[in-house]
MARNUTOR-248560 format. One line per 10 residues: number of its first residue (from 1); for each residue y, x, z of C-alpha. Coordinates in pm, whole numbers. Each point is the difference from the previous one (the first is absolute). Layout:
! MARNUTOR-248560
NUM) Y:X:Z ~ ...
! end
This chain:
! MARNUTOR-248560
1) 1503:-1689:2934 ~ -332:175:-16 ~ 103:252:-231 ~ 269:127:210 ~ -184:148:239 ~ -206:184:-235 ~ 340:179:-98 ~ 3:373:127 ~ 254:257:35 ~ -85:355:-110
11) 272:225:-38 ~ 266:-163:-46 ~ -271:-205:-269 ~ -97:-362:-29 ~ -367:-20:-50 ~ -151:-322:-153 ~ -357:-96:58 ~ -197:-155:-320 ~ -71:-230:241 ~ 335:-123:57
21) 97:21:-417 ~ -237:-251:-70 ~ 53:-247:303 ~ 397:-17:-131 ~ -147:-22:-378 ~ -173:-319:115 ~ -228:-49:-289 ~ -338:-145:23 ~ -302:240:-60 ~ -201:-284:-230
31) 158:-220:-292 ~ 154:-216:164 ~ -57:-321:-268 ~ -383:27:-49 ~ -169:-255:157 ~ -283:152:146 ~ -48:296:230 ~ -108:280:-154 ~ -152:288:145 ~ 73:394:-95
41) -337:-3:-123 ~ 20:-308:-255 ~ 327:170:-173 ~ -112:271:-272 ~ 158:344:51 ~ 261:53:-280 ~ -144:170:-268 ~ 163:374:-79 ~ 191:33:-306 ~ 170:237:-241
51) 117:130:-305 ~ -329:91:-101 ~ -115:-347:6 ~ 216:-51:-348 ~ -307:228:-126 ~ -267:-255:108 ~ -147:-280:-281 ~ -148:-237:262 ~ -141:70:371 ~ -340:-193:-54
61) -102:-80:-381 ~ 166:-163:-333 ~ -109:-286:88 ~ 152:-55:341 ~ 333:9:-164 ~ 200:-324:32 ~ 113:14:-358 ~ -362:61:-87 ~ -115:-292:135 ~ 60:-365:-120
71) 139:-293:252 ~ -63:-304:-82 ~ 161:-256:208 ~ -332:-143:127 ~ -73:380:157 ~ 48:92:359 ~ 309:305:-55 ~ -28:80:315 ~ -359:173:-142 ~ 155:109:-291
81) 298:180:151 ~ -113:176:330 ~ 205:-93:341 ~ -12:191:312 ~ -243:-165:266 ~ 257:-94:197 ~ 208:-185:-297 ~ -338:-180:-118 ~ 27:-201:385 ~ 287:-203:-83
91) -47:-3:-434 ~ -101:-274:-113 ~ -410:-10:-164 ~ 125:-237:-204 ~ 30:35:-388 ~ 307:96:-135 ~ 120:-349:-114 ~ -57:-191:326 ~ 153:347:171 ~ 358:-2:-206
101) 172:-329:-96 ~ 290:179:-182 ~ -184:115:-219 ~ 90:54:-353 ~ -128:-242:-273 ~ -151:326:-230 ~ -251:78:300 ~ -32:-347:150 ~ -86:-181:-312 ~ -383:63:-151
111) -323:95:258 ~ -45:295:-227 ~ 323:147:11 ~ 32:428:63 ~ 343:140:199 ~ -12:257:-278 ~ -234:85:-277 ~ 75:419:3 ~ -291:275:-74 ~ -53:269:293
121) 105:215:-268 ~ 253:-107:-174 ~ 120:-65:403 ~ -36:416:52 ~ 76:152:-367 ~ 349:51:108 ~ -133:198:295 ~ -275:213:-266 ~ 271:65:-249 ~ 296:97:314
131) -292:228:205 ~ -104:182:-355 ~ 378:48:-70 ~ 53:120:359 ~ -337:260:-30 ~ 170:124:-314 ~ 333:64:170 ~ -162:171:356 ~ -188:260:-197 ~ 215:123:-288
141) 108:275:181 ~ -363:133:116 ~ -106:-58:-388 ~ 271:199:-105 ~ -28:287:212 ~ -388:9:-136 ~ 129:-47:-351 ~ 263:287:54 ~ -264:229:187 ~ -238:-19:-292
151) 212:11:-276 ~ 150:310:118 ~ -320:168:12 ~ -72:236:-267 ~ -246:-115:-254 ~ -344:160:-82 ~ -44:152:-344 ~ -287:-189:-174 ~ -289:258:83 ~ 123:-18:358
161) -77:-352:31 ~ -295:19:-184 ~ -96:227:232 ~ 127:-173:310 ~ -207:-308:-61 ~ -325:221:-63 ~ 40:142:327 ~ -2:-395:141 ~ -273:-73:-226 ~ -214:239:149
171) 118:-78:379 ~ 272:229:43 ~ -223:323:-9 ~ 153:317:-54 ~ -98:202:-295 ~ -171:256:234 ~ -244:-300:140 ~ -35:-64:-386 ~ -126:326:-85 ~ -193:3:323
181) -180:-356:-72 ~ -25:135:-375 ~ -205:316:115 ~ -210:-183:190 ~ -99:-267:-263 ~ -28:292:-276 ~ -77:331:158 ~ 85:283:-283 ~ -270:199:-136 ~ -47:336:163
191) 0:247:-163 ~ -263:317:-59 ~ 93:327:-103 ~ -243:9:-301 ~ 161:-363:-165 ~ 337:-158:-15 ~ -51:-414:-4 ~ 333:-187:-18 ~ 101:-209:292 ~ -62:-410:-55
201) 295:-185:-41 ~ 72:-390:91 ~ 106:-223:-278 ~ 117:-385:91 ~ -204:-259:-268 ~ 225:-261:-149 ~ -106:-280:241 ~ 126:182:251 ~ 314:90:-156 ~ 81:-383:-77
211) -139:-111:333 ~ 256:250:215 ~ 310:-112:-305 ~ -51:-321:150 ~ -1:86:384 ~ 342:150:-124 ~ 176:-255:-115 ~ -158:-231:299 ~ 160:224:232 ~ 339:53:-205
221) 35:-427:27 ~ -88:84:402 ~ 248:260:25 ~ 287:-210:-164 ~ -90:-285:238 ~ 33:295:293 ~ 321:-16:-35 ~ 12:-317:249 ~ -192:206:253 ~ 259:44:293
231) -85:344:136 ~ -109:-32:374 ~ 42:398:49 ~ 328:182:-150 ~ -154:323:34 ~ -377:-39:-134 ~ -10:-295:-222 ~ 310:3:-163 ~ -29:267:-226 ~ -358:-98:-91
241) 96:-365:-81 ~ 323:104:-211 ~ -197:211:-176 ~ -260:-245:-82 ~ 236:-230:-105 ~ 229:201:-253 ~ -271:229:-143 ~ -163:-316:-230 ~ 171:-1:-317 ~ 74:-391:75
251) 132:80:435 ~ 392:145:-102 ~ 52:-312:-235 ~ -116:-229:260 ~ 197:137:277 ~ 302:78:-271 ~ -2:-437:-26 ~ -1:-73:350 ~ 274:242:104 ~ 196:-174:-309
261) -83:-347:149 ~ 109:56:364 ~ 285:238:-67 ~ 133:-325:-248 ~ -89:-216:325 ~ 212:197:221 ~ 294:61:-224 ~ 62:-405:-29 ~ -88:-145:369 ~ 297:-34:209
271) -131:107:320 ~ -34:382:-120 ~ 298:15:-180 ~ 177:-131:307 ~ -198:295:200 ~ -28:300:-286 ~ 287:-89:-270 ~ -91:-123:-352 ~ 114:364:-132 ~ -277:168:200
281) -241:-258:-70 ~ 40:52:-389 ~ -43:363:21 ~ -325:-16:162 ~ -93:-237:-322 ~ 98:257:-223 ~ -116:282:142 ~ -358:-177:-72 ~ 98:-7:-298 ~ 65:356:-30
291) -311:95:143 ~ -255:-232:-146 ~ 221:160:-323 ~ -118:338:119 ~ -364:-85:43 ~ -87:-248:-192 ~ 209:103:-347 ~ 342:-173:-119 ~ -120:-230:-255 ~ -224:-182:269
301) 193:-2:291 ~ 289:-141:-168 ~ -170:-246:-178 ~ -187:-102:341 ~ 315:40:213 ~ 244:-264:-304 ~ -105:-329:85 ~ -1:34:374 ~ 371:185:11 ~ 87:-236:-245
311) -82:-283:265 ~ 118:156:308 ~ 376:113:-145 ~ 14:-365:-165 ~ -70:-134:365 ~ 313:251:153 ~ 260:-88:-268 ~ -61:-373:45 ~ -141:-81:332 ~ 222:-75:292
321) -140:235:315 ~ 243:-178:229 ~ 31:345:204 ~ 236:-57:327 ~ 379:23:-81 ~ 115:75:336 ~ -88:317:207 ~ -205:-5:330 ~ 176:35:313 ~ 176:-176:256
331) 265:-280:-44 ~ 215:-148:268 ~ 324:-116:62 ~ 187:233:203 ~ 235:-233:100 ~ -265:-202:250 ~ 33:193:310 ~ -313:-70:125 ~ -167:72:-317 ~ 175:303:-9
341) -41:102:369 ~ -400:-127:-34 ~ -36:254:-329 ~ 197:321:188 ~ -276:-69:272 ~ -315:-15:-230 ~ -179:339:-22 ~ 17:111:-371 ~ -341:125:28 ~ -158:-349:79
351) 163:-146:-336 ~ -55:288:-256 ~ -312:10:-233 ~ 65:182:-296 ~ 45:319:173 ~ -358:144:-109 ~ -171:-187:329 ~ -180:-256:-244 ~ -363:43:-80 ~ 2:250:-327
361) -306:-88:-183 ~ 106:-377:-6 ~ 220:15:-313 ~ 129:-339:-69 ~ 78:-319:167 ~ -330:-165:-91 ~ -184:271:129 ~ 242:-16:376 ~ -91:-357:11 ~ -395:-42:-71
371) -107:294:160 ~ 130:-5:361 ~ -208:-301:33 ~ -306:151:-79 ~ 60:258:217 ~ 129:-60:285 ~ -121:-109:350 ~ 90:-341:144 ~ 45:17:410 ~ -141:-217:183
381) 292:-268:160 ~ -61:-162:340 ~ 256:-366:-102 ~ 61:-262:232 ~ -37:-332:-243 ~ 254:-218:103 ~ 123:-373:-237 ~ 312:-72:-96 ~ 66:-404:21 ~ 204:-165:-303
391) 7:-343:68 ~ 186:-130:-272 ~ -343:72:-188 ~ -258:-1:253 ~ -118:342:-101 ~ 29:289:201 ~ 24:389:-99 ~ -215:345:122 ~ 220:205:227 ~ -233:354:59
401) 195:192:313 ~ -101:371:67 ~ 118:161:318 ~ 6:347:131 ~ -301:101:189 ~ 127:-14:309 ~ 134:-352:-45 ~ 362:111:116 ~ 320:49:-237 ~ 305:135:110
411) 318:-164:-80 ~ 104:296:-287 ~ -293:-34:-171 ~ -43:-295:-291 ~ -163:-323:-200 ~ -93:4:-327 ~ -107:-343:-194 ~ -178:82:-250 ~ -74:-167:-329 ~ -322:85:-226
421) -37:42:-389 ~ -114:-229:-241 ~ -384:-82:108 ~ -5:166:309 ~ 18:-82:376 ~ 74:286:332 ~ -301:159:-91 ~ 107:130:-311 ~ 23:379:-39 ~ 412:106:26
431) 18:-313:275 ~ -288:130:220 ~ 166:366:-67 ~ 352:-52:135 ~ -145:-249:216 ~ -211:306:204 ~ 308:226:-26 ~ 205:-251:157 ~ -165:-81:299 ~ -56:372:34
441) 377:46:21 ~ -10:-292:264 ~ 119:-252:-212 ~ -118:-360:-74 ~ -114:-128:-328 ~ -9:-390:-101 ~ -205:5:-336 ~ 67:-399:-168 ~ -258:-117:-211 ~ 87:-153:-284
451) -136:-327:65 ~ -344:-109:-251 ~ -68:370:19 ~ -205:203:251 ~ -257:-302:42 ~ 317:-226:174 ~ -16:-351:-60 ~ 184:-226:-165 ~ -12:-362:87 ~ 216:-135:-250
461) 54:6:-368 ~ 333:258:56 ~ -207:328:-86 ~ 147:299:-29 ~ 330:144:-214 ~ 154:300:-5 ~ 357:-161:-24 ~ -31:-151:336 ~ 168:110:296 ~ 3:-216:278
471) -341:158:127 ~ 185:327:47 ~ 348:-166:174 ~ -269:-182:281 ~ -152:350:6 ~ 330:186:81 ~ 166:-291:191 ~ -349:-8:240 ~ 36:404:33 ~ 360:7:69
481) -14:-282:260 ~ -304:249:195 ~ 254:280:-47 ~ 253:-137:191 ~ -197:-163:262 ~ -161:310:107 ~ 288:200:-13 ~ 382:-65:153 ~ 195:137:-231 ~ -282:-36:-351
491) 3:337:-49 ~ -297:29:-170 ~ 53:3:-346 ~ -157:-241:-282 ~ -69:187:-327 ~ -249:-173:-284 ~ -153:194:-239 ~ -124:-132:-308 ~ -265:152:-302 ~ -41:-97:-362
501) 22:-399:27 ~ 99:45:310 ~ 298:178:8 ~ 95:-267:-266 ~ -20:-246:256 ~ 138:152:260 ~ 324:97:-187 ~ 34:-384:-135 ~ -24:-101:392 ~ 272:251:109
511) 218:-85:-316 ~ -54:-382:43 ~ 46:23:365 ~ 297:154:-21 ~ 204:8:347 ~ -277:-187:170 ~ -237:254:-93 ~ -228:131:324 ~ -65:330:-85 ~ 243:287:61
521) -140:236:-245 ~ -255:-71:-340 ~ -187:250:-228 ~ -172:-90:-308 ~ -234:202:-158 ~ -121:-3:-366 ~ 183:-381:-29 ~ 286:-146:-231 ~ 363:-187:25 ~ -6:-152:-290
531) -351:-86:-98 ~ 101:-139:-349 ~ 36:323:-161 ~ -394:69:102 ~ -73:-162:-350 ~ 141:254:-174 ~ -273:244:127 ~ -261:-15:-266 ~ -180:306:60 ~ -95:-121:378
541) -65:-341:-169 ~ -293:154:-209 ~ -84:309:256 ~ -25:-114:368 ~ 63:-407:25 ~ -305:-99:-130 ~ -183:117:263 ~ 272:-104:224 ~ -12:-349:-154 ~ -369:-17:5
551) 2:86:330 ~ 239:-246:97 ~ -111:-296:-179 ~ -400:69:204 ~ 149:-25:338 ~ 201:-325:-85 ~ -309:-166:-213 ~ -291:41:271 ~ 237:-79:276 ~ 199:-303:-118
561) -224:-156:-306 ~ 7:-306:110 ~ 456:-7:55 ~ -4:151:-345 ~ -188:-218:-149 ~ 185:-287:140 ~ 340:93:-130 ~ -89:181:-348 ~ -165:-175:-328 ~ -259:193:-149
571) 228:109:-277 ~ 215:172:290 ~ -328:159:153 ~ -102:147:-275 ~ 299:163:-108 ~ 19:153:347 ~ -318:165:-23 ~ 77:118:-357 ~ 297:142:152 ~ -14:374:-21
581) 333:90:145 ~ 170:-64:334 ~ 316:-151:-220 ~ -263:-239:-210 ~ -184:-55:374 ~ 371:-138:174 ~ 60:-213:-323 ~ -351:-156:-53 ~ -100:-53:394 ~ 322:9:215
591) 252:-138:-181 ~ -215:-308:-77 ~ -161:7:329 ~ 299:-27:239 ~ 235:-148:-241 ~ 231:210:-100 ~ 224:-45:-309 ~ -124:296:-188 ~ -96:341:-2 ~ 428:60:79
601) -16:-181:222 ~ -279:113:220 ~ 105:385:-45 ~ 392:-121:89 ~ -95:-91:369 ~ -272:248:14 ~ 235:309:2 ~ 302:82:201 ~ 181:93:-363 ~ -119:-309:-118
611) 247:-213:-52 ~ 199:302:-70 ~ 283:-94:-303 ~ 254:288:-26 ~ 154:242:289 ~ 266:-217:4 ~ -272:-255:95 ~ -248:149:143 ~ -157:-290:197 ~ -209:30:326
621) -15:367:-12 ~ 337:41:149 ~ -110:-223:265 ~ -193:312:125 ~ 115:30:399 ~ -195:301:107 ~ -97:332:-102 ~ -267:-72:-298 ~ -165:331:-144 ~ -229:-39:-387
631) -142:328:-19 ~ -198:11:-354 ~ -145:235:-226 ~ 137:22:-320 ~ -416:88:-154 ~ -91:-275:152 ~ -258:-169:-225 ~ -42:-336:141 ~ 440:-100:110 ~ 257:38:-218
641) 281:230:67 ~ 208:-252:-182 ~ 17:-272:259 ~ 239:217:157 ~ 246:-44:-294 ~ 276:250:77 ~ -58:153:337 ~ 332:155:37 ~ 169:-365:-71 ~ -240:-198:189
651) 37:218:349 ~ 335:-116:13 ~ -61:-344:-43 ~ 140:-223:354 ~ 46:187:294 ~ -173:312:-142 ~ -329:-50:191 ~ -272:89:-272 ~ -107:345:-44 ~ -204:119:-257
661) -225:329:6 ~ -154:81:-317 ~ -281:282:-55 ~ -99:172:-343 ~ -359:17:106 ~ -192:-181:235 ~ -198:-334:-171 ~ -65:-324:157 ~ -36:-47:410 ~ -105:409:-123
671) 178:282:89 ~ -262:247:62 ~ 51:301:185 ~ -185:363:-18 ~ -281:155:-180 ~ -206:-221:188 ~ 142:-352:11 ~ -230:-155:228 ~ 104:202:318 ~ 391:-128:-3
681) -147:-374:-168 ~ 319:-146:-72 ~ 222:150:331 ~ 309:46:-251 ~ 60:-391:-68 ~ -129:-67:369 ~ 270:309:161 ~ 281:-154:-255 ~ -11:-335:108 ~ 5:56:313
691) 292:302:33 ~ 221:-278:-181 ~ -51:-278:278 ~ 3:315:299 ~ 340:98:-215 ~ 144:-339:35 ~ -111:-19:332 ~ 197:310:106 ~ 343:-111:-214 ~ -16:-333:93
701) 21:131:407 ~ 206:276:-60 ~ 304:-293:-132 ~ 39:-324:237 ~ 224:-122:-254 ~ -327:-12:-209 ~ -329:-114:205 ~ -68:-316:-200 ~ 32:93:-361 ~ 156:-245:-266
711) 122:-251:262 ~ 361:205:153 ~ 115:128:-337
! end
């Protein structure tokens, strides 16, 4: 074959051309089930995406939003919900009721009939009320410091304040430019040596007097709303603005109330208990108290300080924090040998975090997640698009393949497939990030695209689920079969690597798979086993999923209005767009939409833990054939740590093959490193995953007995 002879031996090396990869992966460079032909050109470039577009209301205007909008079935949807250029070729201009005959007697019946009467903002008010929350939480601890700087500032006596805001009045002049402006206006009286006149004095008239009482308490209302004023330079400004704000009479109470309010705030979130200890957190509330005591008198600052201590130690005697009950580290079952032999190999360095190497000034979870994405820098990914054929469905799914620079691999090196989060596609910020590492190492990278997402088609009514797996078994099946045509003896290894939703995915494939899994190694990231405990998550349910949800539920109404509207009544629509949390989203869109049972039912085939019933029952986890790492960090805001039930039960569950890797700190997809986060970007969860696979790689060679995991036990 053609390929062959693009084989060549280096030292003792096999190199592999790019070339000849994708001749023995044999998959067609177009969809192959569109009817047309359909230039580069016609097909929009996929749209970059992140976390930070949880943040966003709506790309163009209220009124472009699908659930702003009315469709009546005499309208053209294909208007109202916006398809790519190349979709609108073979959609149907048809109205909607000529378009779908299935569809369902609440939208077929009446010319005047809405998909779902729901307000733009009663549509976003779980967003407003989640991203005011979230504001709150991210800068308690810079409103505190303030609070604790200028509280702990001496106080002026009355006639130094006085005095203070005459010297503002009057421009900040000193008293000797006073007395020099003074002489000027009223030059004294010489005197002669024959006559003694007294020397004029200046005397303020009442109007005056009233007029500059009234500047002061202007400026005392100004200084007490200084206290907001961020100071832009430590060393200059500082002083001068803490000083403005404490010296009014009204400044110490005002700060004294906000320090009460966040200190409460901190003392009774989760997340910084998890990170500072509830003890801590309550002595910072009291001490406060102590010092607005101090300045402000007893009598007031207890009276001020009752209600809201009241509230916040009510809250910690009766509120469940639902703190982690297991410690971070690493679980495995010893007795696997090549789990064991793959973990002696792994570099301890590549899967420790909380040795100090985190970023310092990010204090909590919430903070690890949001930020990197602001932050950091996406590189730029040369892919090679290539479509995956399912022709059970007539669909077909994005395959993106990166390749080292010099188009030639050597037979040590590796293949990742690769499996995106929630919204994304291989552009998205920790793909495109271990992506470029990867192919810097000499590596190859297969990035799947979910399909629907990343501008892909979908021909059918089928759209996408999360709980669905056969995308990623044609994925690994067409990756393995390259692997072992190019080389002899398939010595390149086949690792996925999964984030958020997709590491969800990716473990369900490997645990539902079982001994006819493809892969020989898997890492997910950020994901979940058993996805039914996610509901017991409330503060990520009112914190971080309804962006997540709003998010989601955009991309799936401007791309597929038209499937959607064919399968759900209006009553269904419109409880999906009400839908403020990713839990609500699954039971009011998926469920209904792809028939599932129930809520339980969806979540049971969506995790590998799913249909998880006791350790003496255990269910398709134990099926797990090859070495599966879940790293996950126990602050993370957005996954429970729950859905790993009882790590040091679970590990041993079948032949041993799961390992879990827990981290105190670290966030969602976060784990920033250094002072300055943006240099590393997120190198620790790119290094971990792959260390594991290189790990396996090396154990699973090292013992013949061994090479194909899960299927010579």
């Amino acid at each position: 074959k053609a390929h062959i002879i693009n084989k060549i031996t280096i030292s003792a090396l096999t190199m592999i051309t790019a070339d000849a990869f994708l001749e023995a992966l044999n998959l067609p460079t177009e969809h192959p089930y569109i009817p047309y032909d359909a230039s580069a050109s016609d097909i929009p470039e996929a749209p970059e995406w992140s976390i930070t577009n949880y943040f966003y209301s709506w790309k163009d205007s209220p009124s472009s939003s699908p659930a702003a909008q009315d469709l009546p079935s005499s309208i053209d949807c294909s208007s109202t919900f916006p398809m790519p250029s190349w979709a609108a070729k073979f959609t149907s201009n048809n109205v909607c009721n000529s378009e779908v005959d299935s569809s369902p007697p609440a939208i077929a019946a009446g010319s005047n009939s809405t998909s779902a009467d729901v307000s733009f903002l009663e549509e976003i008010s779980p967003c407003l009320v989640a991203m005011f929350h979230m504001n709150l939480i991210l800068w308690a601890p810079i409103v505190l410091l303030i609070c604790l700087r200028r509280l702990t500032k001496k106080p002026l006596h009355r006639n130094q304040r006085r005095k203070t805001h005459a010297d503002r009045q009057d421009g900040g002049e000193s008293e000797t430019n006073k007395q020099t402006a003074s002489s000027k206006t009223f030059p004294p009286i010489t005197t002669r040596a024959d006559q003694h006149l007294p020397v004029p004095t200046y005397t303020k008239t009442t109007n005056q007097t009233a007029h500059e009482g009234k500047k002061a308490k202007a400026k005392a209302t100004q200084d007490t709303l200084s206290f907001f004023a961020f100071p832009t330079n430590v060393f200059s400004k500082a002083e001068s603005q803490d000083e403005a704000a404490m010296s009014s009479p009204t400044g110490g109470y005002f700060t004294y109330i906000v320090g009460l309010f966040f200190s409460a705030l901190v003392m009774t979130d989760p997340m910084y208990v998890f990170e500072f200890s509830q003890a801590a957190l309550v002595m910072i509330h009291l001490l406060i108290i102590t010092l607005g005591m101090k300045r402000l008198g007893a009598k007031i600052a207890l009276y001020t300080a009752l209600p809201v201590s009241a509230i916040a130690f009510y809250m910690i005697a009766h509120q469940d924090l639902n703190l982690p009950t297991f410690a971070p580290g690493l679980y495995y079952d010893e007795s696997n040998s090549l789990v064991t032999t793959a973990v002696s190999k792994w570099p301890i360095d590549k899967r420790t975090y909380d040795d100090g190497r985190g970023t310092p000034w990010m204090m909590t979870g919430d903070t690890r997640t949001g930020l990197p994405f602001m932050f950091y820098k996406i590189p730029e990914i040369d892919f090679q698009r290539r479509w995956i054929p399912l022709p059970d469905e007539k669909e077909a799914v994005i395959l993106d393949i990166a390749f080292p620079s010099n188009n030639f691999i050597e037979s040590n090196k590796r293949v990742y497939l690769v499996l995106h989060g929630i919204n994304g596609d291989s552009h998205e910020g920790y793909v495109a990030d271990f992506v470029d590492r990867q192919v810097r190492q000499g590596n190859i990278v297969a990035v799947m695209v979910t399909r629907g997402l990343g501008d892909s088609p979908i021909l059918g009514d089928n759209i996408l689920h999360f709980a669905r797996t056969k995308d990623v078994e044609a994925a690994a099946r067409a990756l393995k079969s390259a692997i072992r045509e190019v080389s002899d003896d398939g010595g390149l290894l086949l690792s996925g690597v999964g984030y958020s939703m997709g590491a969800i995915t990716l473990a369900n494939y490997v645990a539902t798979s079982g001994a006819q899994c493809d892969l020989d190694a898997a890492v997910t990231i950020s994901g979940a086993l058993d996805t039914r405990e996610q509901v017991n998550f409330l503060r990520s349910a009112s914190l971080w999923q309804p962006f997540i949800t709003k998010a989601l539920r955009d991309t799936l109404l401007s791309s597929f209005g038209n499937k959607i509207r064919s399968r759900l009544s209006q009553q269904q629509l419109q409880e999906s767009i009400k839908a403020a949390t990713l839990v609500d989203f699954d039971r009011t869109f998926f469920v209904p939409y792809h028939d599932f049972d129930s809520l339980e039912d969806y979540y049971s085939r969506l995790g590998a833990m799913g249909d998880f019933v006791s350790y003496d029952n255990p269910g398709r986890i134990a099926n797990v054939s090859i070495p599966l790492l879940c790293v996950h960090s126990l602050d993370d805001p957005v996954g429970y740590w729950g859905v790993y039930r009882d790590p040091e039960s679970v590990v041993h569950l079948g032949k041993g093959n799961t390992v879990l890797l827990f981290t105190k700190r670290g966030g969602h997809v976060g784990w920033p490193l250094g002072i300055n986060p943006s240099i590393e970007a997120w190198k620790w969860m790119s290094d971990i995953a792959s260390s594991f696979a290189e790990a396996v790689d090396i154990a699973r060679k090292e013992d013949s007995d061994i090479i194909i995991p899960g299927k010579t036990y």
